[in-house]
C-alpha positions in Angstrom: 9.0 164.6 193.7 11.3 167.4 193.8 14.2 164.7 193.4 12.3 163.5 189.8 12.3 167.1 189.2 15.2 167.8 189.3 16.2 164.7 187.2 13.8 166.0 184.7 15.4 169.6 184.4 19.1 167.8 183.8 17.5 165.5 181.0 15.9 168.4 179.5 19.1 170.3 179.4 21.9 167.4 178.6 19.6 165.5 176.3 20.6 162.4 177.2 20.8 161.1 180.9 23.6 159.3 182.4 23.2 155.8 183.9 23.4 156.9 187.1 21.0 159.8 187.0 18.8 156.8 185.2 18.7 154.4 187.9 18.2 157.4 190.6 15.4 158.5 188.6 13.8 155.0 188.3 14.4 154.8 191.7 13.2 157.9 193.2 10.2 157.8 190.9 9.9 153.6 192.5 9.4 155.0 196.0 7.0 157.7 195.0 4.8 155.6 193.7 4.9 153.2 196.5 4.1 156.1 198.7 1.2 157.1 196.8 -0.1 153.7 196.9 0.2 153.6 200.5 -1.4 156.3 200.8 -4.5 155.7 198.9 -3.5 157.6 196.2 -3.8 154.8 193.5 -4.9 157.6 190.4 -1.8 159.4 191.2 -0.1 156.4 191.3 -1.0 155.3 187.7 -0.3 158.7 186.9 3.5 158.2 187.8 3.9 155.2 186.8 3.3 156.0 183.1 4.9 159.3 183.3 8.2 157.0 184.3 7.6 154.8 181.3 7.3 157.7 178.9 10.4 159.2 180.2 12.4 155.9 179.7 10.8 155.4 176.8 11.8 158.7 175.4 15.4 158.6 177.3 15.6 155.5 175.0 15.1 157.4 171.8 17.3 160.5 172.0 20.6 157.8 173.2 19.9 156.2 169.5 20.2 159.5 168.1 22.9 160.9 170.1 24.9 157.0 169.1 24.1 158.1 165.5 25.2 161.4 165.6 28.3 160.3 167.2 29.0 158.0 164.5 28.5 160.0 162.1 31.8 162.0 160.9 32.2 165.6 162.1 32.1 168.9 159.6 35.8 169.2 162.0 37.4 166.6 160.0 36.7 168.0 156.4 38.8 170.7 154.7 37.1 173.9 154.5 37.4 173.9 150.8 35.6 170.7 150.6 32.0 169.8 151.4 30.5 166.1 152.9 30.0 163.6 150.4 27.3 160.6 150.9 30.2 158.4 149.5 31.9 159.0 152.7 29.3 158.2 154.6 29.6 155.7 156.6 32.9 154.5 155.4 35.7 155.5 158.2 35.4 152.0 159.3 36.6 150.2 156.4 40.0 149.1 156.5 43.0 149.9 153.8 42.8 146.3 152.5 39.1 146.9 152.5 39.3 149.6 149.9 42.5 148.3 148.0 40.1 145.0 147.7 37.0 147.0 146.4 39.5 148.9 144.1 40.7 145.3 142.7 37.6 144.6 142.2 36.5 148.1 140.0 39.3 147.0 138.1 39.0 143.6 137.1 35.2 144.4 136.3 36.0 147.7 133.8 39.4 145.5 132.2 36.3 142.7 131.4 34.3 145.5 129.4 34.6 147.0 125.6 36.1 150.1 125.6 32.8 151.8 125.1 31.2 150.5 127.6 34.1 151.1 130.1 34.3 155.1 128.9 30.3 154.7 129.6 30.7 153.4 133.0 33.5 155.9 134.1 31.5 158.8 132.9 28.9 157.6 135.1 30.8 157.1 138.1 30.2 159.3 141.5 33.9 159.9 141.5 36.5 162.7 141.1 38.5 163.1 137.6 41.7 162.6 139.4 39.8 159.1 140.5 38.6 158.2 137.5 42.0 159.3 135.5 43.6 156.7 138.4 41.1 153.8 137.8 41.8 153.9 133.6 45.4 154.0 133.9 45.3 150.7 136.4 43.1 149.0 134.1 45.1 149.8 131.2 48.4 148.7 132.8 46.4 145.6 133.6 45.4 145.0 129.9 49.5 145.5 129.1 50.8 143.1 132.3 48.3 140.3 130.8 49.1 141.1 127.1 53.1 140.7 128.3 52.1 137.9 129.9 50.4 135.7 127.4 53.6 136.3 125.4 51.6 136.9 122.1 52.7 136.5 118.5 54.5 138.7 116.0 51.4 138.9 113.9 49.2 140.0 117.2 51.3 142.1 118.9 51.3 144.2 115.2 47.7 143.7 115.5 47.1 144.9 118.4 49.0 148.1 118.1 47.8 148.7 114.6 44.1 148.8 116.6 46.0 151.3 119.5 47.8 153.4 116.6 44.3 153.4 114.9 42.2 154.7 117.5 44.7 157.3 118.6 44.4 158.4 115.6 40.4 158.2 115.2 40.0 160.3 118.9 42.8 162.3 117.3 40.7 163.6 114.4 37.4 163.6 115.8 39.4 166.2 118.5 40.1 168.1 115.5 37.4 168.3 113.8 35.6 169.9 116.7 38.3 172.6 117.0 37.7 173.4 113.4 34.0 174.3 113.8 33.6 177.6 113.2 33.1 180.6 115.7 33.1 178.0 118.8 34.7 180.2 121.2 32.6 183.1 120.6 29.2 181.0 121.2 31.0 180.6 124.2 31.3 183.8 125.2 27.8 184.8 124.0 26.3 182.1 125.8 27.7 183.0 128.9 26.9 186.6 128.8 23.7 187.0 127.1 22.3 183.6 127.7 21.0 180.6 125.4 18.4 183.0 123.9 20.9 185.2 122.2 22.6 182.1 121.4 20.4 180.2 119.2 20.1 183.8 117.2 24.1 183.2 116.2 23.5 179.3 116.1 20.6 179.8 113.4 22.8 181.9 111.4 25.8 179.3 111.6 23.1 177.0 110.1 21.6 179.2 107.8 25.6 179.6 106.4 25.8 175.9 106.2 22.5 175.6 103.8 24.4 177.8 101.5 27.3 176.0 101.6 25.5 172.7 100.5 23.4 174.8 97.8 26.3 176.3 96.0 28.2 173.2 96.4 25.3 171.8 94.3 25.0 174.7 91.8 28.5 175.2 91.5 29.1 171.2 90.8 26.4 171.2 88.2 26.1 174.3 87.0 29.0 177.2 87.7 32.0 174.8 87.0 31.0 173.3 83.8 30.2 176.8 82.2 33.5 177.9 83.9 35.2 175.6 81.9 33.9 176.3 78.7 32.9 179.9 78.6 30.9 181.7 75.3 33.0 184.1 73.4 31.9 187.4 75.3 33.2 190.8 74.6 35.1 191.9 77.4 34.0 194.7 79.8 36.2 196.5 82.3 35.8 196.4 85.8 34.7 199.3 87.6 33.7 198.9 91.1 30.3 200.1 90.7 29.1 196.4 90.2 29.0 195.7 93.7 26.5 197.9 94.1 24.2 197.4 91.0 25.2 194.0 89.8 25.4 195.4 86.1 28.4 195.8 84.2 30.9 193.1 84.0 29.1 190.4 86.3 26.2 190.5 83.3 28.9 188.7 81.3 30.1 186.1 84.4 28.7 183.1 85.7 26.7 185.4 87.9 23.7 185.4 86.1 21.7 183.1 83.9 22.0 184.9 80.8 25.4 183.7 80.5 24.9 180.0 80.1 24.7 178.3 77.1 23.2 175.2 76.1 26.0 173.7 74.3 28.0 172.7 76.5 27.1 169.5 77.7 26.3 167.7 73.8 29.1 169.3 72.4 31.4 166.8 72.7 29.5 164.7 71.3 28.8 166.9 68.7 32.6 167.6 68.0 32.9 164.2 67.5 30.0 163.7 64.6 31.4 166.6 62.3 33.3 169.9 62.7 30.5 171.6 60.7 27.7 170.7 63.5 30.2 172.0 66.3 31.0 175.2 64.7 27.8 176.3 63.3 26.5 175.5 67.2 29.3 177.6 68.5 28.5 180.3 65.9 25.2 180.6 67.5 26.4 180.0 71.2 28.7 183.1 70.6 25.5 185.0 69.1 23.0 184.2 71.9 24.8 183.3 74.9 25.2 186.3 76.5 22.4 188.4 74.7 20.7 189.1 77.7 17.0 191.6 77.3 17.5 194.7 79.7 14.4 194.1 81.2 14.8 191.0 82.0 18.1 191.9 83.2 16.9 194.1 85.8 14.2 191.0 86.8 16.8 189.0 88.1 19.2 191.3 88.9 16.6 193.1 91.3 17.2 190.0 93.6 20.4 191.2 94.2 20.3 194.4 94.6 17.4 193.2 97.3 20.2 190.9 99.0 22.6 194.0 99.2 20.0 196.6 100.5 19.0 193.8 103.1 22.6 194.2 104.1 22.8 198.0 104.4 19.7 198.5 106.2 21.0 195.4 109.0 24.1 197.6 109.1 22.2 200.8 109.8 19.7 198.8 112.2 23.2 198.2 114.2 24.5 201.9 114.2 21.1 203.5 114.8 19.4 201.2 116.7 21.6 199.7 118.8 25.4 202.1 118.8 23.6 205.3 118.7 20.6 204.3 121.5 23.1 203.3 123.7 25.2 205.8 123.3 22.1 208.3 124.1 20.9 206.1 126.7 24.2 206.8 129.0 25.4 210.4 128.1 22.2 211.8 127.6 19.4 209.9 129.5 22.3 209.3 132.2 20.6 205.3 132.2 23.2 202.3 133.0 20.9 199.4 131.5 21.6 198.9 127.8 19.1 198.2 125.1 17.9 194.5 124.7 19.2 192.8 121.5 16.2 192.2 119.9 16.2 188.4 118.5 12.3 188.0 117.0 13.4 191.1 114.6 16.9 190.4 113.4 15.8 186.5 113.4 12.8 188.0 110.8 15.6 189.8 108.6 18.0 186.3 108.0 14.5 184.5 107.2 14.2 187.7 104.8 17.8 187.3 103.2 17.6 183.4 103.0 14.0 183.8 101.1 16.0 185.9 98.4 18.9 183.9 97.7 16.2 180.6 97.3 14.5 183.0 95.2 17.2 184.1 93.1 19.4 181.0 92.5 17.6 179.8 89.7 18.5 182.8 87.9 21.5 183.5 89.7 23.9 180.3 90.6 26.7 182.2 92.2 24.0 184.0 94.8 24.6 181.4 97.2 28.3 182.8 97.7 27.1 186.3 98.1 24.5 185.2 101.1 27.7 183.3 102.3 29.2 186.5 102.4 27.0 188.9 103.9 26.4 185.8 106.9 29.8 186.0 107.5 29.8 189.8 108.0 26.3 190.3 109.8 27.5 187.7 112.3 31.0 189.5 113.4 28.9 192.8 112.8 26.2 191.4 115.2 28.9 189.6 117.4 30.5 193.2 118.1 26.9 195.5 118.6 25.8 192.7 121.2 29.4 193.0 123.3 29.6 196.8 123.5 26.0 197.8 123.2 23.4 195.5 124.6 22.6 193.3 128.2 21.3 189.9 128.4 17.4 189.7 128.3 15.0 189.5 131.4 13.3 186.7 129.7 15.1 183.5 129.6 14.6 181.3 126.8 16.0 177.5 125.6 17.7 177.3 122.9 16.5 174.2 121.9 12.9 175.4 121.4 13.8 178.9 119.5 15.7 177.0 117.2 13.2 174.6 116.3 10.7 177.4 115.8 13.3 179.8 113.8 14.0 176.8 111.7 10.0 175.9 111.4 9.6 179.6 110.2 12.3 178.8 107.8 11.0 176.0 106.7 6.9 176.1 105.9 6.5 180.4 104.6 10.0 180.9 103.4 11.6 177.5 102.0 8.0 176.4 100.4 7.2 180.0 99.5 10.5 179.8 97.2 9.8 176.2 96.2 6.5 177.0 94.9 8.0 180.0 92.7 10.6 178.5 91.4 8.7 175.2 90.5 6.0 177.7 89.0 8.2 179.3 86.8 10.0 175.6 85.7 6.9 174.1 84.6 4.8 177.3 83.3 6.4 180.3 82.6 8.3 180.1 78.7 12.3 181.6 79.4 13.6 183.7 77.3 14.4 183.5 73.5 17.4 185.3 73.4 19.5 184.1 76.2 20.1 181.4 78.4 20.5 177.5 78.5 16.0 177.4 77.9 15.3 179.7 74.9 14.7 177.3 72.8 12.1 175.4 74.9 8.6 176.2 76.0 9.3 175.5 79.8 12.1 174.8 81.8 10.9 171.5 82.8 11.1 169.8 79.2 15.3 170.9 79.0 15.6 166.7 80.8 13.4 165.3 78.0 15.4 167.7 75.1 18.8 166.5 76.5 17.6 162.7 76.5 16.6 163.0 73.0 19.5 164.6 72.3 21.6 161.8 73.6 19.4 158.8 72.4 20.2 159.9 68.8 24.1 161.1 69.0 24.6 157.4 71.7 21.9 154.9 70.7 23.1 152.5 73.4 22.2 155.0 76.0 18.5 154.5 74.9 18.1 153.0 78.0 18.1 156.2 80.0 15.6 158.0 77.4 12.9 155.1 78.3 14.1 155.6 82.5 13.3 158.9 82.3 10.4 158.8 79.8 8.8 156.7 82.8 10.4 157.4 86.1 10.8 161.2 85.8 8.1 162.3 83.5 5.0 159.9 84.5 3.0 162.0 87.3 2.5 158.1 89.1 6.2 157.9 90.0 6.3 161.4 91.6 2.8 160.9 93.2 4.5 157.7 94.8 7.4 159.6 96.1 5.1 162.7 97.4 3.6 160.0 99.5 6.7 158.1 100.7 7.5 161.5 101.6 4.5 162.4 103.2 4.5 159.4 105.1 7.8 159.5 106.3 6.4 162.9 107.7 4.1 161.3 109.5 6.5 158.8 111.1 8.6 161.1 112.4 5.4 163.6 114.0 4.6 160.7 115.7 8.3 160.0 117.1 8.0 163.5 118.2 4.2 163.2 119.7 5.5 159.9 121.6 8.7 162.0 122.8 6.7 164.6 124.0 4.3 162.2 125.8 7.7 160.4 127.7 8.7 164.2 128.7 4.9 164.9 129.9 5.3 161.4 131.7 8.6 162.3 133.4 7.6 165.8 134.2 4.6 164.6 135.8 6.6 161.9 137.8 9.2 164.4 139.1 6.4 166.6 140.0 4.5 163.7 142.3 8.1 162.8 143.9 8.0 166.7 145.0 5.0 166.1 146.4 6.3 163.6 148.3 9.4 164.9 149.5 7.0 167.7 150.8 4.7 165.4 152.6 7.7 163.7 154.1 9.1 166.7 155.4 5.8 167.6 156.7 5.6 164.4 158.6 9.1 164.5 160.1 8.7 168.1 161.3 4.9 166.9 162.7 6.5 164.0 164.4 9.5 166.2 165.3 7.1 168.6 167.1 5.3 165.9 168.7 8.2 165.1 170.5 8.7 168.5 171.6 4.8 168.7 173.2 5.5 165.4 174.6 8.4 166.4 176.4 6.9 169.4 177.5 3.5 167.8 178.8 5.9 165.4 180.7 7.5 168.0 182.2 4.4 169.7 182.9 3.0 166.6 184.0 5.4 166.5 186.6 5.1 170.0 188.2 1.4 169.4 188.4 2.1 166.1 190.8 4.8 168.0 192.4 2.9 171.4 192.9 -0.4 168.7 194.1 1.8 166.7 196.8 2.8 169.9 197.8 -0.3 171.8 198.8 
């Protein structure tokens, strides 16, 4: 007994026992049973007996483990810049020709593919960049050693380089045009720093920039250029600086505001053409009218931009005084190292603000488009700066993704349709002015399509055909109730795209969620079972002083 005992404390100790220490415990545990049962002693017998086969059977275990820990490679053989990879697994006992085969093989399998699908499958490839850059440049010195081969034609060889030179060229552009979108590197920076929440502040002003882009590309197509070109007579006014500030002046006889058009200039062509008398009694009264605009109504549509400018002062003294001068007294006076929090919900508020005006104000105002453009462009370097020097990233994180789908929804339903509703109010109801403008002599905005088709049916009777399209396409209420509802249902579509996305991303979350659950209930088991083996070994050992500690006494 005190032989098996001492067997037992070396196991416990080495882990694994030695062949010979096996067959002297099998042995020495043999002739105690024999002795027992000799004796009489037939419980304690049994008891041996399966306290040997629980220690073989054990023995067994720990020599598969201690084989697969000895296969396995050691931490010792990896750089300690480097960490164990699952590739390597596993793989020490494949030979050279092994891989070079397998290599072949990668090869000859992305050289069968499109070039899309190729890119695809090396993206997507558990491999390093200096691996992957190896693999493309074998396969595409494969594709040129079979192209030489084949000895190909004048006519395809010039093909096939015209589709090389081409592509070049295509990856070539595309490259560029990333490098020329604006403010990249900053978003960069920001996004780094301050985080994605920060971010999609600067991201919703890049789009809110690009919207005014498009409009006064628009405007400026159909509206600012063709008056450009043929401007009223207007009596000249100097220039003194103080426009800027008021709008008055000088800019009341510009393109600025919609005083300034006339309504001539589109039939007057036309008109020249059908008698000098027509055209120059018409540009008698465009030189009269054109730019005769009422003072009151002046300061109506004016007021928009003097809103747009004080919208601009008022962010610049938000900047000084509520972010400069609070940090400033933060850290000399309050002696505090944390900086103030840039505040995105209230300066997000004041572009929504800014953007409202100019869709307010470009029906009476073309060229306001240009001066939001403006003011974007110096809020975001102002912005940009006051968010370096004077504020920290927020506690809260946030996805960008989500606030900019709901700065762009607040955008969108009160602001956008707000301006809509306006501006369609005022087309359809409200009579313009008498005295100035392309309108005055109409009773709404809306009927100026009708007046110009009628106005082209009789100086181009051919072109009668567009008087009768528009007579039923744009005026009949059926036509724009039809496109209200393929509009409406296009709507609906696309909510219930987004409902089914959002189901798939429920599905998924709740998938990834159950395999947590049961990695943990693996875990669980492995460490149960784990610790099961550890009692075992203990009651075995326990097991054994008992019998020892009993043949004793």
């Amino acid at each position: 007994v005190r032989k098996c005992l001492n067997f037992v404390s070396v196991w416990h100790t080495v882990n694994v026992m030695s062949p010979a220490d096996e067959e002297g415990v099998h042995d020495s545990f043999q002739q105690l049973i024999a002795e027992h049962r000799d004796n009489g002693a037939a419980s304690s017998a049994l008891e041996l007996q399966q306290l040997q086969s629980d220690l073989d059977e054990e023995n067994r275990g720990k020599k598969k483990d201690c084989l697969r820990r000895q296969t396995r490679p050691s931490i010792r053989d990896f750089s300690p810049s480097s960490r164990p990879s699952i590739r390597s697994y596993g793989m020490e006992g494949d030979t050279t020709d092994a891989e070079v085969s397998k290599r072949e093989r990668l090869v000859n399998n992305l050289q069968n593919l499109p070039v899309s699908d190729r890119v695809r499958m090396l993206r997507g490839m558990p491999l390093s960049v200096a691996e992957k850059k190896e693999i493309r440049n074998l396969v595409m010195q494969k594709e040129k050693r079979i192209l030489s081969n084949k000895k190909l034609s004048c006519c395809s060889q010039l093909k096939y380089y015209i589709i090389i030179a081409a592509r070049k060229s295509w990856y070539s552009w595309l490259s560029f045009l990333h490098s020329l979108q604006p403010w990249q590197t900053l978003l960069k920076r920001v996004s780094g720093r301050f985080g994605t929440g920060v971010l999609s502040y600067f991201l919703f002003l890049k789009t809110l920039v690009f919207f005014n882009v498009f409009l006064f590309l628009v405007t400026g197509a159909f509206l600012v250029l063709p008056q450009a070109v043929h401007p009223p007579y207007r009596d000249t006014t100097s220039f003194s600086g103080l426009e800027l500030l008021t709008g008055a002046g000088s800019f009341s006889h510009t393109v600025m505001y919609y005083g300034y058009y006339a309504n001539y200039t589109l039939p007057r062509r036309s008109r020249d053409e059908g008698g000098g008398q027509n055209a120059s009694t018409l540009t008698s009264d465009s030189q009269q009218f054109s730019y005769n605009m009422p003072l009151a109504y002046f300061f109506t549509i004016g007021m928009l931009y003097r809103f747009l400018l004080m919208d601009f002062i008022f962010t610049l003294l938000d900047t000084l005084f509520g972010e400069l001068l609070w940090r400033l007294f933060s850290e000399k006076v309050l002696k505090r190292k944390r900086k103030p929090v840039f505040d995105i919900a209230r300066n997000v508020l004041d572009l929504i603000y800014g953007q409202t005006l100019a869709w307010l104000g470009v029906l009476f105002s073309p060229v306001l488009p240009v001066v939001q453009i403006l003011k974007l462009f110096l809020v975001f370097y102002i912005k940009m700066s006051s968010v370096m020097l004077n504020c920290q990233a927020p506690r809260k994180p946030y996805r960008a993704s989500q606030m900019t789908t709901i700065f762009i929804t607040l955008l969108c339903i009160p602001s956008l349709l707000g301006a809509s509703v306006c501006v369609t109010y005022t087309m359809w109801s409200i009579t313009p002015s008498t005295s100035c403008g392309p309108f005055r002599t109409l009773d709404t905005m809306f009927k100026a399509g009708k007046h110009w088709m009628e106005i082209l049916e009789k100086d181009n009777p051919s072109l009668s055909v567009l008087s009768k399209a528009h007579t039923y396409f744009v005026e009949n209420p059926f036509f724009l109730f039809v496109g209200a509802g393929i509009f409406l249902i296009v709507i609906y579509f696309h909510s219930q795209v987004v409902d089914g996305q959002r189901k798939i991303i429920s599905l998924l979350q709740d998938q990834i969620q159950n395999e947590g659950e049961d990695k943990k209930f693996l875990i669980n088991r492995l460490q149960s079972v784990h610790k099961q083996k550890q009692d075992a070994g203990k009651r075995l050992k326990s097991q054994v002083s008992h019998l020892y500690n009993h043949q004793h006494f």
